[in-house]
Residue, then its C-alpha position, 0 to 999 in steps of 0.5 A: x605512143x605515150x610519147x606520142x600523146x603527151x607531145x601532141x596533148x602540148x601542141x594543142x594547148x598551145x594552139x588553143x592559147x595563141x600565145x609564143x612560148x620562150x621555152x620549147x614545148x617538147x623539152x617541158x616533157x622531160x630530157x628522155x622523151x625529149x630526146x625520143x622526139x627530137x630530129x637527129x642531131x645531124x638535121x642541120x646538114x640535111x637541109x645545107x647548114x653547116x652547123x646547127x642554127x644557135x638557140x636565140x636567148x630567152x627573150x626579155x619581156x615583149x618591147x615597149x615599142x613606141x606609136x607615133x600617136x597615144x593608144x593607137x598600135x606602134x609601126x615596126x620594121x624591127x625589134x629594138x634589141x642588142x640580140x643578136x636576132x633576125x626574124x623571118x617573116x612571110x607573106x602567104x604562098x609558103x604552102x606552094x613548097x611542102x618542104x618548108x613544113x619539113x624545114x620549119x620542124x626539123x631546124x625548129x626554125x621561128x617564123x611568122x606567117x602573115x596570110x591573107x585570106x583570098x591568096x592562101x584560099x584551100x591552103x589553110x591546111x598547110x598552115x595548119x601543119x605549119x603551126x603545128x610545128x611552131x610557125x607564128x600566124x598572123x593577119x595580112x587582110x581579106x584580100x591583098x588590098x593597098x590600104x592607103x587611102x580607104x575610108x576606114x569602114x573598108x580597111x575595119x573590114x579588111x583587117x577585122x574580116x581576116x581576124x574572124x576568119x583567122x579565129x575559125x581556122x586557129x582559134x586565135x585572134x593575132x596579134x600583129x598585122x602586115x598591111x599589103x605592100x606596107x601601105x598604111x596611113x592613120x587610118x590604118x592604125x585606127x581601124x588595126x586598134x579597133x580589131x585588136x591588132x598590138x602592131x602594125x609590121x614592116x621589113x627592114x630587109x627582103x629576102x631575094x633570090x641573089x640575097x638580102x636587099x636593104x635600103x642601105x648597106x648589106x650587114x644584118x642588124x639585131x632586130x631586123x625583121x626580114x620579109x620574103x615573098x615567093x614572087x621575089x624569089x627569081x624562081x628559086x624554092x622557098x626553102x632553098x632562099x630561106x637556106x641562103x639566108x640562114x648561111x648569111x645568119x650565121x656567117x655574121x654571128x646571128x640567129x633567129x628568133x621568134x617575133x612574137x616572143x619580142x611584139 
């Protein structure tokens, strides 16, 4: 029970601080009670792997990732970094298969929820059983809507309207926003800046039922960020696509990484 206490006392701080940690908040506890917590080392099998996913290398100091225009938010589809990383990031619907919060804690798997507040509705919940095992949340507008092209009081809403809600339900504001359909234009960015919002995130590969898909080529690149949406899955279960990809990752010498360890 102590334990028990201990573990759940750092998860809350973490919450409360919305901030990424490099360093494993069960392993601060101590080797012993790190050891008590911790899944059975055979957990990777469990869920298809065969090895355990390698631990990402500590993280240098977030990127200076660069905006096309001073003092507005920089645009990224991915990380420049020579780690060999890939960050898997999502787009609402995660909570449909309640094994990937199963998935997420037991592989101490990095991921980056983007939500939108009309798709996710009483699903809330599921995120916040996702966050509490890890998961990264992030803005994805109130209401799914392409961006480009509104006047900048409706995308101000838009993004600002998620941020407040995102505060009520985590107590965080985040940091980083995926526009629907990575549709954007400099209104975007201006209206993203004004709501706190440090970068604006695409995808340079998607996650698909046969595999990744990429604009060119099939290898992953370090720093890719790779998006995955349940409505690209053929019908196949999260977990079992998240599975294929992490095979491909580590067929190719890669692991994953937290984005908002790099943004």
């Amino acid at each position: 029970m102590r334990v028990r206490g201990l573990v759940a006392g750092l998860l809350a701080a973490a919450l409360l601080s919305g901030c990424a940690q490099s360093v494993d908040p069960i392993e601060r506890l101590g080797k012993k009670a790190a050891q008590r917590v911790r899944p059975h080392e055979s957990a990777y099998r469990r869920w298809g792997l065969a090895a355990p996913l390698a631990r990402a290398p500590k993280p240098p100091a977030r990127t200076t990732a660069r905006a096309a225009d001073p003092g507005l938010p920089p645009v990224v589809d991915h990380v420049p970094t020579r780690d060999k990383v890939v960050f898997l990031t999502y787009d609402d619907g995660a909570e449909r298969d309640p094994r990937f919060v199963d998935m997420v804690r037991e592989l101490r798997l990095p991921v980056s929820m983007f939500l939108t507040d009309s798709v996710v509705g009483p699903g809330y919940g599921h995120f916040a059983q996702l966050r509490a095992v890890g998961a990264g949340v992030q803005n994805h507008t109130l209401d799914h809507v392409s961006l480009r092209g509104l006047p900048y009081a409706g995308q101000r809403a838009e993004i600002c309207g998620q941020q407040d809600k995102l505060k009520q339900r985590f107590g965080i504001r985040p940091r980083l926003l995926r526009p629907p359909y990575g549709r954007y234009d400099s209104t975007t960015l201006r209206a993203a800046e004004d709501c706190g919002v440090a970068a604006v995130v695409l995808w340079r590969a998607s996650m698909r039922a046969e595999g990744l898909r990429y604009a060119e080529g099939d290898r992953l690149r370090p720093g890719d960020i790779v998006l995955a949406r349940p409505e690209d899955m053929g019908g196949v279960a999260l977990v079992e696509s998240t599975v294929r990809l992490l095979r491909r990752v580590q067929r190719q010498g890669f692991t994953v990484a937290r984005l908002e360890d790099y943004l």
